[in-house]
Structure formats: C-alpha cells, structure tokens
C-alpha positions in Angstrom: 8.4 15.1 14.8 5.9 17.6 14.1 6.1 19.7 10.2 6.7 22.5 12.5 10.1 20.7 14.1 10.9 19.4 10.4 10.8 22.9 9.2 12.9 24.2 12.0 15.7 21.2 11.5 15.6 22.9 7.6 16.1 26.2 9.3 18.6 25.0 11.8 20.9 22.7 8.9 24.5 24.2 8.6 25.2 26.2 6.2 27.3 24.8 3.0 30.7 24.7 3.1 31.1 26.0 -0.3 29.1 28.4 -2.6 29.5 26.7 -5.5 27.2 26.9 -8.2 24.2 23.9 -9.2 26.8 22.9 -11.9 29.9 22.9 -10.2 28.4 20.5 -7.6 26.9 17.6 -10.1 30.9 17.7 -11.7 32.3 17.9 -7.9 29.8 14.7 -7.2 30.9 12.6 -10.4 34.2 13.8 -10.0 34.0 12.3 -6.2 32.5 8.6 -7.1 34.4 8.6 -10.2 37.7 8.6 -8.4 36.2 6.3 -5.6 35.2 3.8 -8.1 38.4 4.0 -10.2 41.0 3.3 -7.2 38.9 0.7 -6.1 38.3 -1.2 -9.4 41.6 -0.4 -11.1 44.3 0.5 -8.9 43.1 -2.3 -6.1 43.0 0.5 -3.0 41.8 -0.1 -0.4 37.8 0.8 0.3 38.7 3.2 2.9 41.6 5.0 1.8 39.9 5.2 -2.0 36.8 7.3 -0.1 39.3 8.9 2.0 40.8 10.1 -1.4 37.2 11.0 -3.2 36.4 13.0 -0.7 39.1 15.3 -0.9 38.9 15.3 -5.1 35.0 15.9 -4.4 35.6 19.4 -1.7 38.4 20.2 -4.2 36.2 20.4 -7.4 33.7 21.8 -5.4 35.9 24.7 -4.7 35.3 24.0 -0.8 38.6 25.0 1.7 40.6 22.0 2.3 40.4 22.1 6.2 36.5 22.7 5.9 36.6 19.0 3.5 38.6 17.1 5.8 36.4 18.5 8.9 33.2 17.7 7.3 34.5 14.2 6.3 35.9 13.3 9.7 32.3 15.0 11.5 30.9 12.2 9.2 33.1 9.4 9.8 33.0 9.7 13.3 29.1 10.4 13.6 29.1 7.0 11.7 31.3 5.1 13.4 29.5 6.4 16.8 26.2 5.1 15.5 26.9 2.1 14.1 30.7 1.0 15.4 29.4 -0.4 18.8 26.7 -2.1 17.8 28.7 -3.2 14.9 31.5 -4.3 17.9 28.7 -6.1 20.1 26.9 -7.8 17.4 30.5 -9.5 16.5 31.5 -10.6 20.1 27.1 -12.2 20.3 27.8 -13.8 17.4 31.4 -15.1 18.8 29.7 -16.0 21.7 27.1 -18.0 19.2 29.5 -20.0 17.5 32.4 -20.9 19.7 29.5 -22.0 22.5 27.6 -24.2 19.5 24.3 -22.4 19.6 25.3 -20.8 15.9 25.4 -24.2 14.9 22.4 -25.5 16.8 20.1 -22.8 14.9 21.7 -23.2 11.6 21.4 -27.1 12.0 17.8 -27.0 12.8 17.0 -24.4 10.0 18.3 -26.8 7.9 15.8 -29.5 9.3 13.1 -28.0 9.1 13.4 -25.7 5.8 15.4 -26.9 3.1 15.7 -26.9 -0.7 13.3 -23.9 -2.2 11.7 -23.0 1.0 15.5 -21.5 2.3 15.2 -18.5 0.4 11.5 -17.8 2.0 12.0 -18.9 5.0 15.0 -16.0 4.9 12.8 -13.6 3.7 10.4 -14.5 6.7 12.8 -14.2 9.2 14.7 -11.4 8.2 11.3 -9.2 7.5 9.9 -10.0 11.1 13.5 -9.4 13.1 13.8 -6.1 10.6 10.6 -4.6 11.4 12.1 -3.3 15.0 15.3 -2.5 14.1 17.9 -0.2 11.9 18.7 -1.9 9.1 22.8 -1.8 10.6 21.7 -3.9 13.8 19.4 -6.4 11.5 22.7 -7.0 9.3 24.5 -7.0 12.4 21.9 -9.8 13.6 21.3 -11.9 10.5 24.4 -12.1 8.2 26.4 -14.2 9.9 23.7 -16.8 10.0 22.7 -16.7 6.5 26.6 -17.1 6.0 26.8 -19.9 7.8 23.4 -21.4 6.5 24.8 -20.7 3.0 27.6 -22.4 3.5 26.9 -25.5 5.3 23.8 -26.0 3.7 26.0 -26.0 -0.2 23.2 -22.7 -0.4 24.7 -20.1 -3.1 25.5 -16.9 -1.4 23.4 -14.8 -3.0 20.3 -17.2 -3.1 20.2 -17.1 0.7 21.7 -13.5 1.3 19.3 -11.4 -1.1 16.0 -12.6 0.6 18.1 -11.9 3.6 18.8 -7.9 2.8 15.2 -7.0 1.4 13.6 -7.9 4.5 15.7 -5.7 6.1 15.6 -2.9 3.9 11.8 -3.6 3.2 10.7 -2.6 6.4 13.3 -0.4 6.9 12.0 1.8 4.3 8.3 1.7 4.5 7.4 0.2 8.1 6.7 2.5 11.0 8.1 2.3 13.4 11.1 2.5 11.6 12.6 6.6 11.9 12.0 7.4 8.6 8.3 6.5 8.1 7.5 8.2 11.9 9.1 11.6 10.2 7.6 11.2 7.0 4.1 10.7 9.2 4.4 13.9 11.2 5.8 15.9 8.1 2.5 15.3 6.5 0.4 14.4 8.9 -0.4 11.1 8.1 -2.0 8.9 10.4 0.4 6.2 11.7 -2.1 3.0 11.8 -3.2 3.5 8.2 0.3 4.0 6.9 1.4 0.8 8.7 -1.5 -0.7 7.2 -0.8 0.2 3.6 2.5 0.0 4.3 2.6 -3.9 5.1 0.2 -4.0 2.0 3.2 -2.6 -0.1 6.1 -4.2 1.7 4.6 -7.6 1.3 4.9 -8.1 -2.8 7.9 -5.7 -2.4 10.0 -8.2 -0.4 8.7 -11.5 -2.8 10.3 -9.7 -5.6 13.3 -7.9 -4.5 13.9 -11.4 -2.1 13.2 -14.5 -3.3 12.5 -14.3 -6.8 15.1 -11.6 -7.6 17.7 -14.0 -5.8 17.4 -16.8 -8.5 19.1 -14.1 -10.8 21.4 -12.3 -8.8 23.1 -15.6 -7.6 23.5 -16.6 -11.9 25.0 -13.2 -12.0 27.6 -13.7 -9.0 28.4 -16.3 -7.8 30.5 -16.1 -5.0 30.7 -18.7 -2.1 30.6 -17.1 2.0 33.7 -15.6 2.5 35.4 -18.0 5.4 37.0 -14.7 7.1 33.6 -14.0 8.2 32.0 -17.2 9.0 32.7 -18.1 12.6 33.7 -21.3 12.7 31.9 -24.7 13.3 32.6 -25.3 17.0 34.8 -28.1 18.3 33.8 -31.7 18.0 35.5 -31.7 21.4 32.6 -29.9 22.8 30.3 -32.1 25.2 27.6 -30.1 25.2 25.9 -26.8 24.0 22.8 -24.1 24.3 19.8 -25.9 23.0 17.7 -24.4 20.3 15.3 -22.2 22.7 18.0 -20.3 24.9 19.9 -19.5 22.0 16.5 -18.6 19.9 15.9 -16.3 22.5 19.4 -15.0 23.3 19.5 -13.6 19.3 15.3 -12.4 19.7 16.7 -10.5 23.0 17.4 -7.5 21.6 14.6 -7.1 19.2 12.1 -7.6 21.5 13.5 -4.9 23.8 13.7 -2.3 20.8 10.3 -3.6 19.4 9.1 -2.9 23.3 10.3 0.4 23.3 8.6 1.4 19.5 5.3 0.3 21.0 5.5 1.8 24.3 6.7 5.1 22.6 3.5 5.3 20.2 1.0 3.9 22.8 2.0 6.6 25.6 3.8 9.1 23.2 5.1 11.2 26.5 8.9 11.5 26.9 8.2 12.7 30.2 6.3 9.4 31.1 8.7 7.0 33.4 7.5 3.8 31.4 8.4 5.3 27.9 11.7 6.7 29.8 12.9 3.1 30.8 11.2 1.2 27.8 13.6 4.4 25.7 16.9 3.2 27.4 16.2 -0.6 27.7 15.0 -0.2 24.5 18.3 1.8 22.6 20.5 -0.3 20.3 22.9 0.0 22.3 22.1 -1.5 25.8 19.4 -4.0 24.0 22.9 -5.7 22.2 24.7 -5.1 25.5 22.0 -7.1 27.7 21.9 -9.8 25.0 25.5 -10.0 25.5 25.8 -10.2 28.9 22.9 -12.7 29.4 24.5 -15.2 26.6 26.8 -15.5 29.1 24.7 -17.3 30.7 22.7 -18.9 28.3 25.0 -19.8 25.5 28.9 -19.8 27.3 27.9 -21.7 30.8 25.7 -24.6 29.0 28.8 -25.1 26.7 30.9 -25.5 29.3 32.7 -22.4 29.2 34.8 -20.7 32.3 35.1 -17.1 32.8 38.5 -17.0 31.7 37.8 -17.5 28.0 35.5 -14.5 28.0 38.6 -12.1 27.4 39.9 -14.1 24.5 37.0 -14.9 23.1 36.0 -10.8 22.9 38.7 -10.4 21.2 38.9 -12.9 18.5 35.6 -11.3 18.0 36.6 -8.2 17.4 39.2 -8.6 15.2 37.6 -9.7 12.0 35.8 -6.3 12.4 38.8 -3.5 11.9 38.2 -3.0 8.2 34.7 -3.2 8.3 34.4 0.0 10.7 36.8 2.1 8.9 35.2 1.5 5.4 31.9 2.2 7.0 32.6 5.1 8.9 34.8 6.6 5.6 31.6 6.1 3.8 29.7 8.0 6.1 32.4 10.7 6.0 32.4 11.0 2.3 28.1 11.0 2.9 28.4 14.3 5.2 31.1 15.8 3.0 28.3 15.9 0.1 25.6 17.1 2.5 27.6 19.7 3.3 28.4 21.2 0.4 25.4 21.6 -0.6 24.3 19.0 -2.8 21.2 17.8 -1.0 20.0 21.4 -0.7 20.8 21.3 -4.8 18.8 18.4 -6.0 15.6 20.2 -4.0 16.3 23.5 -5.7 16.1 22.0 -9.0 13.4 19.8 -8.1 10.9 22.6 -6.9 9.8 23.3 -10.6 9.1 20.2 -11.6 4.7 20.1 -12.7 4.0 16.3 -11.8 1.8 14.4 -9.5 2.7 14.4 -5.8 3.4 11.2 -4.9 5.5 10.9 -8.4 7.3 13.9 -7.4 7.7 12.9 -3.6 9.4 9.4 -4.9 11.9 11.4 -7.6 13.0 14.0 -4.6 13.9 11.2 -2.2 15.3 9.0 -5.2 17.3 12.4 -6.3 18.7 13.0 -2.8 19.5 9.4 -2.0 21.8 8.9 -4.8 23.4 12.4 -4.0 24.1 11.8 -0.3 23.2 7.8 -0.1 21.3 8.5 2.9 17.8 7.2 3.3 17.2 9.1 6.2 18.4 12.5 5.0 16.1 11.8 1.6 13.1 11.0 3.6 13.5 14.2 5.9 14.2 16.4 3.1 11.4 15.0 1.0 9.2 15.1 3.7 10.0 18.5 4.5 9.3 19.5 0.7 6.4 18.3 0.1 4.5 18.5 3.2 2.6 21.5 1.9 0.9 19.2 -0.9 -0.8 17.0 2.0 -3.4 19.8 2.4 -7.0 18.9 1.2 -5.4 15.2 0.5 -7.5 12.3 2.5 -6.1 10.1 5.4 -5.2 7.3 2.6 -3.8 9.8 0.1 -1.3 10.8 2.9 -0.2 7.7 3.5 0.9 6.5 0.6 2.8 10.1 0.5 4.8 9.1 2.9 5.1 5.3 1.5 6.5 7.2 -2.1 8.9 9.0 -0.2 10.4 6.2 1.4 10.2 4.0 -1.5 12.4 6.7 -3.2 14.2 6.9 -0.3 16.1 3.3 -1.1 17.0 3.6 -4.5 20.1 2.2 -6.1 22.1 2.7 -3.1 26.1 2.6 -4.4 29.6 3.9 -3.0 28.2 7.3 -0.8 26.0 5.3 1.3 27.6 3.2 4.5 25.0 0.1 3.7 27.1 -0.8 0.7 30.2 -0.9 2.1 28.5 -2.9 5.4 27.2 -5.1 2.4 30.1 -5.7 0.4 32.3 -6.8 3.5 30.4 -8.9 5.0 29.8 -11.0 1.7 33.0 -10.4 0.5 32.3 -8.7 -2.9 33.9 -6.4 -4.8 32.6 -3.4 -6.2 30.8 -4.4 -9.5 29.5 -7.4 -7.3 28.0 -5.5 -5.2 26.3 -3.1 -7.4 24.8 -6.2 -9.5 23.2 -7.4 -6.9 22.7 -5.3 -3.6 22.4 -2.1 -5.7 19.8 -3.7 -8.0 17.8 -5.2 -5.0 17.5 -1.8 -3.8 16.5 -0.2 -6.7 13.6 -2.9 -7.4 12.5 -2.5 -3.8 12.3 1.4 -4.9 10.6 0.7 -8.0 8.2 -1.8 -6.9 6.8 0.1 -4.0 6.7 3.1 -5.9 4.5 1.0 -8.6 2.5 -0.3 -6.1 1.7 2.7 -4.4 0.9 4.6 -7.7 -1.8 1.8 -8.4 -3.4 1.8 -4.9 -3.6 5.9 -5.7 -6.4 5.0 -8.2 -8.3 3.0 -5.7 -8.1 5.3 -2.5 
C-alpha cells in the first residue's frame, strides 16, 4: 500500500454515525466498557450478550440512532466472524483430527522428552515466535493453544508458565515482523524500506519476547493460577488404539499451513506483481483459509489412516470438533461488533484530532497515536493504519534507519493493553478459560510490556542510528 492508497482509504472511511462532540464520545466509550465489564464481573452475563448490551449503552450515550448502533455492531460482528470463524472452525476439527488419531499426543509426548523443566517456557517462546512470524495472530492461536494446553496439563506445567511464552511470540511478530499486514502498511505509509525494518525489527522483537514470554510468565502464573480448562483440551486418545501418526507426519501436518502462508509472503515481496501467475497461485494456496483447508484434508491421510481410522468417523469426528467452539465464535465476533461500533462513531477519528497538537518527538508521538487508538477501538490494525497515515508526513528528510523504527513505534503502540473492545481478548480468555480480571492480569499486561518494551527499545536504538 502506497501513502497515496493510505490516504485515499482516510478519504474513502465512512462517515461517523453520530456527530457527537470529542467529550461526548470519551463518556459514550467509558460508559460502553464500563457496562461490559460490570455484567460480566458482577451480574455473571454471559461474554456475548454483556458486549451485545455495551454496545447499545455505548451508540446510546453517543447520541447515535439506534438502528444505525445495531447495524454498525452487526457489520462488525459479522466481518469478524467472516475473518476469523472459519479458520477458527478448521483449526478445531485439525486439532480433532490431532488428538483422537494420537499425533496430539505423539508431539506433546516428545516435547516433553526432549524439553522439560525450565527449558518449556523457552522452548514455547521458540516455537510460537517461528510458526507466528507467517501468520495472523487468530490462526497462530488457532495453531498453538491447544498444544500448550495439553503440554500444560500433562506435563503438571502451570497454565500460565507455558501459555504466556506461548501468546508473545505470537503477538511479537505479529506487531513488529513484516510480513505481517500491519508492518507492510506501516512500510509503504512512510516509505520505509522493508529489509531494514525486518532487520531492526527482529533486533527489537527478540528482547521483546524474553520479557513479555518467559520471564514475565514466572509472575503471571503466581498471579493466576488456573489449571487448562478440560472443555478445551482434546482428550488423550484411546489406550485401545494400535497405532498412530509418527512424530514427522504429524510435525508436518501442523507446519502445512504455515509454510504455505509463509510461501505466499515471500513470493508476494520477491515478485510484488498481482498480475504475475506465480504470486496469483502462491496468493490463494497461500490464504488462511485454503492453507487450514489443505492441512485438513491431507491429515486425512496422514494422521486419520495411520491411526486406523475409516471414512465413516470423519462426520462424527467434525462435529465433536465443532462443538466446543459455539461460544467462542459469538464472543469473538460480538467483540468485533462492539470494535466497529466505536470506529464508527467516531472515536478513532477523535483520538487523532486531539492528538495532532501534541509538540513531541516522532517516534514518541507515532507510539502514543497507535497506543491512543488501540485502546479506543482494540484494533491493532486500525491503530497501525491510522498512525501510519498520520504521521507519514514526518518521514521526510528522516534516513532509511529513522523510518524504520517509525514504523517499529507504531506497531509497538499498536499492541498496547489490549482489554474488552478487542476480539484477541475474548479469543484469549476462552481458550484458557479465565475470567475477566484473569485475563487482564496477565494477557492484558503481556501486551502492554510487549508495547512498552519495543517502544523502549526503539527509542534507544534512535540515538545510535
């Protein structure tokens, strides 16, 4: 995306649904979390119909029609669930497929073997960083989370000593590692130059994740300690199995999908020609979508057949899959709803209105926009675009280096203190089975030391670049 094409996508957002003025929408925006937060906590309602509910109290404070609310909120809900409900859906029957076949408990048994005690939390960290680096953060969780369940709790691991290293290298490179979507606009909004941002980038990302991972786990599993919620572990398969998947199909099976999405990044920035046929096939073979969908299909025959498996306990099996997964997609897609109801009445488009007088240096300024915007609409992506967009015009005269890190600030900022407007905390709390204040002490907090820390370290490479 070129700054020309971000400026046009500034010129081209809808126009808020509401006229209400800078005040009215901060009151509307506590108003709208605050009643979120309170249903959930005190009343004990559930996730989705407490967003469902905040929502609505957020449009009507903001003095936005009713109908125009409950369009914005279902456009957002049903955008979410689009983008992230299939692959949500797939991920669940693959990892089916992985445990009632054996191979779940083939790689969690030879994880065990060969990294145990202190090394888990690294070895987590490791893993999760290098499967993150092609992928949206959604189809890493998607990916990974059921094994660090599972790892947690047959290894006796505490949740949260296993799961945080787990989450930062997904969020880690999800925030500051082309070619993630959010660095590649950030890059072309600025016109930064992609191989020295990945450069620094891996520079940053690398303390980034040792803190927010490992070393922040020792305290956020004192803080909660929870053990793997059981609903979402699939279980250990049958002692009456003979047989199943050895360690390399099923290794390959799960790295199926991101090596098809990591081929398609590559192919995109080497050739960088939508109308070239390779970068056309790598872009569909490539998609979310049909990578999960092909690593479905051929664990078929890699993970169901060596079990033992017959083609009529496909059918079945989908759908115990599927039906741990109900909840999950309406509390993600109402979070998403409640998301675009805030985007559009206005509120991202208010934090950069107030922010446009504010005399401080660049990248300080890029990382408070993006941090500003994120905890208004809890979108990463919408803070890095708006950021971007903002202040692109300060790139001028800056070196290739000092445009770099302008990008790395913004998306640094771009992952602060995610909480109740953003669909990763409900994806997060779910799957680990937390509760609201859980979640915030110790997925919130990881995020916002990921945010700090790269922000930190990119200040302090500014004096040496």
């Amino acid at each position: 995306m070129t700054r020309l094409s971000v400026e046009m996508l500034a010129a081209d957002a809808p126009e808020p649904i509401t006229s209400a003025g800078h005040a009215q929408l901060g009151i509307a925006v506590l108003a709208g979390i605050a009643v979120i937060v309170l249903l959930i906590t005190k009343f004990k309602l559930h996730a989705f119909l407490s967003l469902t509910l905040g929502t609505l109290v957020l449009g009507a404070v903001a003095g936005a029609p009713l109908d125009k609310a409950i369009a914005s909120f279902t456009t957002g809900l049903g955008t979410t669930v689009a983008g992230v409900g299939v692959l949500i859906a797939l991920g669940a029957i693959l990892g089916k497929m992985l445990a009632d076949s054996g191979g779940a408990d083939q790689i969690v048994d030879t994880i065990l073997e060969k990294a145990g005690g202190r090394s888990m939390p690294w070895a987590m960290v490791l893993i999760a960083s290098v499967i993150g680096l092609p992928l949206f953060f959604e189809v890493g969780v998607v990916l990974l989370i059921p094994v660090v369940l599972m790892v947690a709790k047959r290894g006796n691991y505490s949740l949260m000593r296993i799961g945080i290293p787990a989450l930062a290298g997904l969020s880690v490179m999800h925030g500051l590692v082309p070619p993630h979507p959010g660095p590649l606009v950030a890059i072309d909004a600025v016109g930064a130059n992609l191989g020295v941002t990945l450069a620094l980038g891996v520079l940053v990302a690398i303390p980034t994740v040792i803190i927010a991972g490992p070393l922040f786990s020792r305290y956020a599993a004192r803080w909660v300690d929870v053990p793997a919620p059981d609903r979402m572990i699939p279980q250990r398969a049958s002692e009456e199995l003979e047989r199943r998947p050895g360690f390399g199909p099923t290794l390959a099976t799960i790295l199926l999908p991101v090596v098809l999405m990591l081929s398609k990044a590559l192919v995109d920035i080497v050739i960088d020609d939508p109308e070239n046929l390779t970068q056309r096939v790598f872009d569909v073979i490539g998609s979310p979508l049909i990578a999960l969908l092909v690593a479905v299909l051929v664990g078929i025959f890699t993970l169901l057949r060596p079990a033992g498996f017959g083609k009529e306990r496909l059918s079945p099996l989908v759908e115990r899959g599927l039906a741990p997964i109900a909840g999950i997609l309406l509390i993600v897609g109402a979070g998403g709803g409640f998301k675009q109801t805030l985007i559009d009445c206005g509120v991202g488009q208010m934090v950069l209105d107030i922010s446009k007088d504010w005399s401080i240096p660049a990248l300080l300024l890029a990382w408070l926009i993006a941090v500003a915007i994120r905890l208004a609409t809890g979108s990463a992506t919408v803070a890095t675009i708006s950021a971007a967009g903002l202040v692109a015009p300060l790139a001028e005269g800056m070196s290739t280096g000092e445009t770099a890190l302008l990008v790395l600030a913004i998306g640094a900022g771009s992952l602060f203190f995610s909480h109740v407007n953003d669909a990763g905390f409900w994806l997060v709390k779910e799957y680990f089975g937390l509760d609201v204040p859980q979640t915030l002490k110790t997925w919130s907090i990881m995020e916002t030391i990921i945010s700090v820390v790269a922000g930190g370290l990119v200040l302090l490479l500014s004096l040496v670049i």
